[in-house]
C-alpha positions as CSV (number, residue, x, y, z in Angstrom):
1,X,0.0,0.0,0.0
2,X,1.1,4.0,-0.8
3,X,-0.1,6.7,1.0
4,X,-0.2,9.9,-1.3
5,X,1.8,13.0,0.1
6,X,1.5,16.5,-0.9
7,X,-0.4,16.6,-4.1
8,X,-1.7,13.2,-3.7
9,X,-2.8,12.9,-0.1
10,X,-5.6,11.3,0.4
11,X,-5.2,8.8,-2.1
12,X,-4.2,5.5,-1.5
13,X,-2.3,2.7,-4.2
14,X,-2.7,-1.1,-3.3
15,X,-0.9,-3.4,-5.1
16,X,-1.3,-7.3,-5.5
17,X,1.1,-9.7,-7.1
18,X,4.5,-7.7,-6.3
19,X,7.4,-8.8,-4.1
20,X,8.7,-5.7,-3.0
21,X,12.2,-4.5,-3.4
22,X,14.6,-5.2,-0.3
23,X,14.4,-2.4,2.5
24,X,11.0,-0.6,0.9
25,X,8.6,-0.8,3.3
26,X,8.0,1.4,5.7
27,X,10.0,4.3,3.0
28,X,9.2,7.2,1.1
29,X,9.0,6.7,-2.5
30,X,9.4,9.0,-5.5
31,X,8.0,8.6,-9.1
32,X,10.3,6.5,-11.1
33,X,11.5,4.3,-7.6
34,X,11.9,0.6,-8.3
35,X,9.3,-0.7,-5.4
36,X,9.4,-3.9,-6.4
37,X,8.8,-6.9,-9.0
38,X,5.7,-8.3,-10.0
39,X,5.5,-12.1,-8.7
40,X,5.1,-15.3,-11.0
41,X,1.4,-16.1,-10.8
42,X,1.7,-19.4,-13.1
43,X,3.3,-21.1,-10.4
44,X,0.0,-21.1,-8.5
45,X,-2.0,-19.8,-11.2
46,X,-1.3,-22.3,-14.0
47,X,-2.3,-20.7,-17.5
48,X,-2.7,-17.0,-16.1
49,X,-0.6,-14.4,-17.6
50,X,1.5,-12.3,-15.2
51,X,0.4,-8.8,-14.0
52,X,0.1,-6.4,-11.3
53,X,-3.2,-5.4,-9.9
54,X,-3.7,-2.5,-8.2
55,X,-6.4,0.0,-6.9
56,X,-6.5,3.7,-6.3
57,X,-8.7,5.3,-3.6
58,X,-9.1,9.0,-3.1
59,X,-10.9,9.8,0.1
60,X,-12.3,6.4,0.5
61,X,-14.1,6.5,-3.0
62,X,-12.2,3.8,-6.1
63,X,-11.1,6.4,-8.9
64,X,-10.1,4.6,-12.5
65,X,-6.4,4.4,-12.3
66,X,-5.8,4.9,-15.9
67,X,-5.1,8.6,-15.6
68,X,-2.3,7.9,-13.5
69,X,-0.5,5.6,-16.5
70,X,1.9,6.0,-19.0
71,X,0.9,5.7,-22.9
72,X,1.9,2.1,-23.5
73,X,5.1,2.8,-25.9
74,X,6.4,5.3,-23.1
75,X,6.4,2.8,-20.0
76,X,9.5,1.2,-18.7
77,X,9.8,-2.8,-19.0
């Protein structure tokens, strides 16, 4: 989970399916940080393809994340 500072109090990131990197927890984060890497869900999941879910809150209320995202061609692998 991220808790939004300045700017983005108030809203709140959860993600599912990520190991996160060594030492995170508990930090402050800034855009562009490594946070962690997304697990391998066809170990458990046979036949699933990998991913990260996540959700954004603001104020308690779900908010479509896809503001928040990169253009596709533009996002780091």
């Amino acid at each position: 989970m991220i808790e939004g500072l300045g700017r983005y109090e108030g809203y709140i990131v959860k993600l599912f399916y990520v190991d996160p990197t060594k030492g995170i927890v508990g930090k402050t984060v800034k855009q562009g940080e490594l946070i962690g890497t997304a697990q391998d869900l066809t170990i458990k999941y046979p036949g699933i393809t990998n991913h990260i879910h996540f959700e954004i809150t603001f104020k308690g209320n779900q908010i479509d994340p896809s503001r928040f995202l990169e253009q596709e061609e533009s996002c780091k692998l």
